[in-house]
Structures are given as C-alpha cells and as structure tokens.
C-alpha atoms as one frame of an Amber mdcrd trajectory, in Angstrom:
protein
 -15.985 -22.305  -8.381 -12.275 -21.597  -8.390 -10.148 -21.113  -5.509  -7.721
 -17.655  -4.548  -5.302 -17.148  -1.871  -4.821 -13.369  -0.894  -1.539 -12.514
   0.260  -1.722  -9.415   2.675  -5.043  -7.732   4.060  -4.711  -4.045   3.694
  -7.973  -2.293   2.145  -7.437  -4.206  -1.410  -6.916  -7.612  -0.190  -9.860
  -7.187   2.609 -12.437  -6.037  -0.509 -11.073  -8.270  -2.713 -11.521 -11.474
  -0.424 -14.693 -10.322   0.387 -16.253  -9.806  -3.573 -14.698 -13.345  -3.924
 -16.127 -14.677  -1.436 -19.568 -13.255  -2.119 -19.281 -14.624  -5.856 -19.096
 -18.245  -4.058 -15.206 -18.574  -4.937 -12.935 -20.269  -2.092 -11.042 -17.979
  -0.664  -7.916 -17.891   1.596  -6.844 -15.151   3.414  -3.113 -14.374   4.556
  -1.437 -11.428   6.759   0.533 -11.308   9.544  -1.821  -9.243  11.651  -4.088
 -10.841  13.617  -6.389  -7.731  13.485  -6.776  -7.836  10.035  -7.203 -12.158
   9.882  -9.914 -11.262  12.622 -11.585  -9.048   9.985 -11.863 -11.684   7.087
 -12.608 -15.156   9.307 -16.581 -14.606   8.650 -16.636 -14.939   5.184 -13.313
 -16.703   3.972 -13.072 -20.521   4.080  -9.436 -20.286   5.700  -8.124 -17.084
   7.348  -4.008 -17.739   8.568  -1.601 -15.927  10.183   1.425 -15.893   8.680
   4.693 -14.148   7.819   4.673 -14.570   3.932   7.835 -13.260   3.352   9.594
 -16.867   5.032   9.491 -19.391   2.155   8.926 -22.432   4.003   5.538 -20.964
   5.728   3.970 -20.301   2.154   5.208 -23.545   1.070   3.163 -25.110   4.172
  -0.232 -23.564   2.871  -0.326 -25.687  -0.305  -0.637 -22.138  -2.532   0.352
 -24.387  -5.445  -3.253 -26.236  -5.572  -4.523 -23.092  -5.857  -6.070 -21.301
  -9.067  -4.587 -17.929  -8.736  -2.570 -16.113  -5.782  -2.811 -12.505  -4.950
   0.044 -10.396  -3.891  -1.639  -7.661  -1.899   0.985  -5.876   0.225  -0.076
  -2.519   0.629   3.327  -0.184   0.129   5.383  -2.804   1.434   7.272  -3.218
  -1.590  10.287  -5.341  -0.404   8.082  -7.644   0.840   5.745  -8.214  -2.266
   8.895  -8.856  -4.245  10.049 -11.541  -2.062   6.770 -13.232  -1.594   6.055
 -13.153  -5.481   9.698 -14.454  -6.132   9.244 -17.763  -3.353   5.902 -18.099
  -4.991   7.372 -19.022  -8.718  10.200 -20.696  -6.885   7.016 -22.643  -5.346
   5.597 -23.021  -9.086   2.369 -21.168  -8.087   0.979 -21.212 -11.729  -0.777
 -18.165 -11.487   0.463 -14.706  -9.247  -1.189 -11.408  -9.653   0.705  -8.658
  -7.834  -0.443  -5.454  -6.544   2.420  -2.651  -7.928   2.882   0.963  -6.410
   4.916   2.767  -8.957   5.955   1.509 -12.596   9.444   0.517 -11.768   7.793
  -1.898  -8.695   6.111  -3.319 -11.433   8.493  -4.436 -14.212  10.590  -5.794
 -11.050   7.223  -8.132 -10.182   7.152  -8.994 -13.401  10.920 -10.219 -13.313
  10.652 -12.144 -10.464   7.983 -14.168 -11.688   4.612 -12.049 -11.291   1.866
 -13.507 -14.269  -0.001 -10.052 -13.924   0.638  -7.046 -12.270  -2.064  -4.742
 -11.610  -2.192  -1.004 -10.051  -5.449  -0.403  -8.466  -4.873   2.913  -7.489
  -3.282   4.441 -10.843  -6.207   2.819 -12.870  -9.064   3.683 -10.407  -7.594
   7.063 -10.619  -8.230   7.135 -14.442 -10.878   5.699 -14.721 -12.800   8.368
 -12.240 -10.724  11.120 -14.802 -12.528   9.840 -17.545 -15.945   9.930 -15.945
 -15.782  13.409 -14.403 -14.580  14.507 -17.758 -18.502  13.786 -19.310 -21.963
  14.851 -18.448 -22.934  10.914 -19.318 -20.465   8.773 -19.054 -21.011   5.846
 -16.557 -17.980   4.021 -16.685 -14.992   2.718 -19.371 -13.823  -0.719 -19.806
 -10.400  -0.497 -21.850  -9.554  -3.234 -23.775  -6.222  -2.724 -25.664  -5.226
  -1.588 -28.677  -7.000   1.843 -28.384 -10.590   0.123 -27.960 -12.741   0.307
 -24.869 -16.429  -0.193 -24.055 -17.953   2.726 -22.567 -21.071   2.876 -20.673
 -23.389   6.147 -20.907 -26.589   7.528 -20.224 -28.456   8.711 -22.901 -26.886
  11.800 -24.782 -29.416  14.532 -24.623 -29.332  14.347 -28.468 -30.001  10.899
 -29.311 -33.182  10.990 -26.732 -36.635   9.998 -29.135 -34.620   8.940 -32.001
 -33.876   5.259 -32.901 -30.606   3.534 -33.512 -31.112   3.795 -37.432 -31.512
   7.193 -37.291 -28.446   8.039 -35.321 -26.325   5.879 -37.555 -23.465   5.992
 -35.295 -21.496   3.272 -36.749 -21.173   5.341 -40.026 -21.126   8.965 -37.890
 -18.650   8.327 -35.183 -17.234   4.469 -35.995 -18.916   3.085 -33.169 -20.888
   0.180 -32.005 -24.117  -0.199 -29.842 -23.518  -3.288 -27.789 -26.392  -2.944
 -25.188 -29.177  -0.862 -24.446 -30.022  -1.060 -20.939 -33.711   0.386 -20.464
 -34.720   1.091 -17.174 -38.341   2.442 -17.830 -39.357  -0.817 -18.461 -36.570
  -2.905 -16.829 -34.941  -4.374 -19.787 -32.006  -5.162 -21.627 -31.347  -5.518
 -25.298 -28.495  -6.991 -26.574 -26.907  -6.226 -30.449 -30.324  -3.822 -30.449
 -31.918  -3.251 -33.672 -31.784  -0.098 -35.848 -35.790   0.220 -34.588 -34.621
   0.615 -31.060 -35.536   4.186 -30.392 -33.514   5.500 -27.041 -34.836   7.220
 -24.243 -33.792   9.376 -21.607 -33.220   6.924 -18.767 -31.634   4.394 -21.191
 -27.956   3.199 -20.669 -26.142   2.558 -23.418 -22.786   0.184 -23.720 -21.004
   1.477 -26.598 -18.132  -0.595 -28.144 -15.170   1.370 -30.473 -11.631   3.437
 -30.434 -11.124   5.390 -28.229 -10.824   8.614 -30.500 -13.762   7.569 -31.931
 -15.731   7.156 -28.330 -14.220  10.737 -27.245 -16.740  12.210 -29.581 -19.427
  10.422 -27.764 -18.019  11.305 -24.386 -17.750  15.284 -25.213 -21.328  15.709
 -26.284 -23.258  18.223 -23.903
C-alpha cells in the first residue's frame, strides 16, 4: 500500500483519488473548495481544505512522508507552478504535475516537477489511434518507437494458429497475450499451436511501424 496526496480536485484529481482509493492506496485529498473536499470525504482517508499555493499550509500536511504528490490544478497554471516549486523547496521526493500546454510543462519540470503528465493531449491520442482501426482496443507506448497494442482478432488471422501466421518473421512483431473469451482464458508467451479465434484479444508487443501494419488490416 503506498500513500498519494492530490493537490486540487477538478475532474482529474476527483477520478484519480477515487481509482486510488479503490486500489486500497491511502489517499489525501487537497482543494480549496469545500464543494469539491465534500465530494472526495467518502472514500479518501483525509480530505483538507486548503489554499496550496501558501507554503507554510502544505508544509503543515506532512506531504514529505508521503510516496508521491499530485499536482492537479485544472488550468490554473500559476498556481500549479507555485505549489510544485514550495513542494521541492519542501523536499517532497516525488511530484507529478498535471501540464496544459508544452511550454507549462518544461516550466514544471524546472521548478522541480519529477514527472509531468498531460492527460488530455495523450487521451486525445490515444482515442486517434483507436478510431483509426477496425480492431484496435487500446495502445500502451513505451518509448523508443515500441508500444503494446491490444486488438481483437484481425478477420484474417481468425482459424489459423500462431505458427502459421508467423508474425514475428512477417511484420517484426510479438504475441504477448492471447486473451480468449470463449472459454475465459488467458495465455501468456502463447505457443505457435495457439490457433486464434474471433472473439480472441490479442496483446501484441513491437515498433510502432511495424504494429501500423497490424493496425491497418481490414
């Protein structure tokens, strides 16, 4: 169990307390509207109202025993620069911040932010990329042009096994998983006698040139 402060209750920081929460993570909970603190006090273990952006009220809430801070501020971007900057001042080891626009985000990282993230630019792509195939599920990018992609079953590979396919040597690309829902299964690092079906999900590991075959097939 590890324990999170958010910083700032918008939609973001609401969800986000809430998923943490629900994975059995201790979770405090931090905006200066009462409204929203009213929102969160059933399922967080401390819900405060407080002005973040004064330095000696986030030094009262103990952030630094904390495993990792989150800098949720909604498009109050003044703000989420201050409160990341007291929060390295307060040696907070780790501080994710929420970024609107590139140039909010290499100032975060200036002022002392260990990650920043920007939920709506990569939500945005990540629905492109799905709306772009007839299969596609979702993509997990991992750097360095690789991702993991998962798909339904390509209308081609239905009835024929992972041997016959052969789409490491075909397309330079990896079968991870094969998620079978008809039975209710899941293979990991299947064999090249798994033969795929129509309601199977596949997680498919390679680059991402090489998955954008995969992704394109009709």
């Amino acid at each position: 169990m590890r324990s999170f402060a958010i910083i700032g209750l918008s939609s973001f920081g609401h969800y986000l307390a809430k998923y943490l929460s629900e994975m059995g993570h201790r979770v405090m909970a931090i905006d200066k509207d009462q409204e929203r603190i009213e929102r969160v006090k059933q399922f967080v273990d401390r819900a405060v109202i407080a002005d973040a952006t004064d330095k000696e009220t986030l030094d009262s809430l103990g952030l630094g025993e904390l495993d990792i801070i989150v800098v949720s501020l909604g498009d109050q971007i003044d703000a989420s620069i201050l409160v990341t900057l007291y929060l390295r001042e307060l040696k907070v080891n780790q501080i994710i911040a929420k970024a609107l626009t590139e140039d909010h985000g290499k100032v975060l990282d200036i002022v002392g932010a260990t990650r920043v993230i920007f939920p709506e630019r990569d939500e945005a792509h990540r629905l492109a990329t799905t709306m772009e195939s007839d299969y596609l599920i979702d993509t997990i990018p991992l750097g360095d042009g690789m991702s993991i992609i998962e798909i339904a079953t390509p209308e081609k590979f239905v009835g024929k096994s992972l041997g016959d396919l052969d789409l490491r040597n075909k397309y330079g690309v990896l079968v991870l998983v094969v998620k079978e829902l008809v039975p209710d299964k899941v293979v990991m690092i299947p064999t090249a006698t798994q033969v795929l079906k129509d309601s199977d999900i596949l997680l498919i590991l390679g680059k991402d040139e090489d998955l954008g075959k995969i992704k394109k097939m009709k």
